[in-house]
C-alpha positions, 0 to 999 in steps of 0.5 A, a space after each residue: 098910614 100908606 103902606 097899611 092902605 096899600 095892605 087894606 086895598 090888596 083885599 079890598 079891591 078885590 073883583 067878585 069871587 066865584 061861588 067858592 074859589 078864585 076871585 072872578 077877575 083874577 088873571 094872575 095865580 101862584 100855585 104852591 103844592 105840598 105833598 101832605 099837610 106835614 110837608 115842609 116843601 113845596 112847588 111852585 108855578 105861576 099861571 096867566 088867565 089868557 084868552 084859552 084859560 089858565 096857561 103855565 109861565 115858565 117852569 115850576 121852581 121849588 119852595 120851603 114853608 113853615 117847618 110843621 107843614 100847613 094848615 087852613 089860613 083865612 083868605 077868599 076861600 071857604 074853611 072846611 067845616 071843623 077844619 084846624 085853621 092857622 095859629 101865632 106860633 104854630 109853624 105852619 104855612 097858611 093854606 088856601 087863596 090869598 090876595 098877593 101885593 105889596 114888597 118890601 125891602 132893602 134895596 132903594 128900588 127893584 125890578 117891578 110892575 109900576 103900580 106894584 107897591 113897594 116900600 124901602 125898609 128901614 129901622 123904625 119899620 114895624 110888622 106887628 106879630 103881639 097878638 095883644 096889640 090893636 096892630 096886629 098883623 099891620 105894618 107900622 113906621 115909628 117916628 123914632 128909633 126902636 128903643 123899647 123890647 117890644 119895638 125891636 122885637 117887631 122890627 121888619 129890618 133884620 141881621 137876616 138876608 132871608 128878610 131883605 125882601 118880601 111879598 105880602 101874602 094876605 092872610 088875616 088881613 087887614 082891614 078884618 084881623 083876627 087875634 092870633 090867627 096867624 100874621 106877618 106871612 109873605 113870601 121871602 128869600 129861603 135860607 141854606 138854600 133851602 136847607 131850612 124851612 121858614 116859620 109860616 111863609 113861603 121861601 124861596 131862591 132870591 132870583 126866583 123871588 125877584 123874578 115873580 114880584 117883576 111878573 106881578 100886574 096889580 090889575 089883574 089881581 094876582 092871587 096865591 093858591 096854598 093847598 096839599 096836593 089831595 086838597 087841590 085834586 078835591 077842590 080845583 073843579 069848584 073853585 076854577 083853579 088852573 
């Protein structure tokens, strides 16, 4: 199926990472900083690897992640010994490094890079949260209407504005997925303008959302650095974070 090579090659095309850290070709990094592992709020910047190293785009913006604040994901970076990693249903935002690519949405067409996929959602479009199921945590297209409790329940197409687009965030992906590790996480559009926290993603303003997905370059491997500030203190020398 397209989309889920398209989710597949976002890590597999991955450049060699560095000793701990950052993938050694990425030139494309959103770093998202929480004030503490319960926080519930974040900030966001976008930096460009350029000729004298890492160089802020533009302004920090804000952002809201899973209502319980976060917890180690799995992505390129290396989980602390013993450390809490993410779980279905917990609520928290995955931290750590992540692969980013791949929209998704309402719209018949978007502002993007031209190799950035993107992919117009329909009713029959599944992202797949059952712990149980051989898909998890894959995007699948029904060659039918949802007609089972199941289909529904897994359906991307919601009576939801918050879902009308979406950046895939690569945490336990395809092709190596972990049962209940933790699926469907992306950045999305927040809700109550950011009165509310999400379930485990990273929300954000609709304009600001439209504005990072149009600043993507697949080619330069554009990656996600989720950390409390403390982690990212502790850990930017090492992993070669900007």
């Amino acid at each position: 199926m397209k989309a889920l090579a398209i989710v597949a090659a976002v890590v597999a095309m991955a450049g060699p990472v560095a000793a701990a850290g950052l993938p050694a070709d990425s030139t494309q990094c959103v770093v998202g900083l929480a004030d503490g592992w319960n926080d519930s709020h974040a900030t966001l910047s976008f930096y460009e690897k350029r000729a004298g190293g890492w160089q802020r785009v533009g302004e920090p913006w804000p952002a809201r992640l899973g209502k319980n604040g976060l917890v180690w994901g799995l992505g390129v970076h290396p989980v602390p010994a013993g450390a809490s990693t993410k779980r279905e249903g917990d609520f928290r935002a995955p931290a750590g490094i992540f692969h980013i690519g791949g929209v998704w949405g309402y719209a018949a067409s978007i502002r993007k890079h031209p190799q950035l996929y993107y992919h117009k959602v329909s009713s029959r479009d599944l992202w797949v949260e059952d712990p149980a199921s051989a898909s998890y945590n894959k995007h699948l297209v029904l060659d039918h209407e949802p007609a089972t409790a199941w289909e529904k329940k897994q359906q991307m197409k919601q009576d939801d504005p918050a879902h009308a687009l979406k950046l895939f965030i690569a945490h336990n992906a395809p092709p190596t997925v972990v049962p209940n590790a933790g699926s469907s996480i992306f950045f999305h559009i927040w809700r109550a303008a950011g009165g509310k926290p999400s379930a485990g993603c990273t929300t954000m303003a609709e304009g600001k959302m439209r504005d990072l997905i149009a600043r993507l370059d697949p080619t330069r491997q554009p990656v996600y650095v989720l950390l409390p500030k403390a982690e990212y203190a502790k850990h930017r020398t090492e992993w070669k974070l900007p």
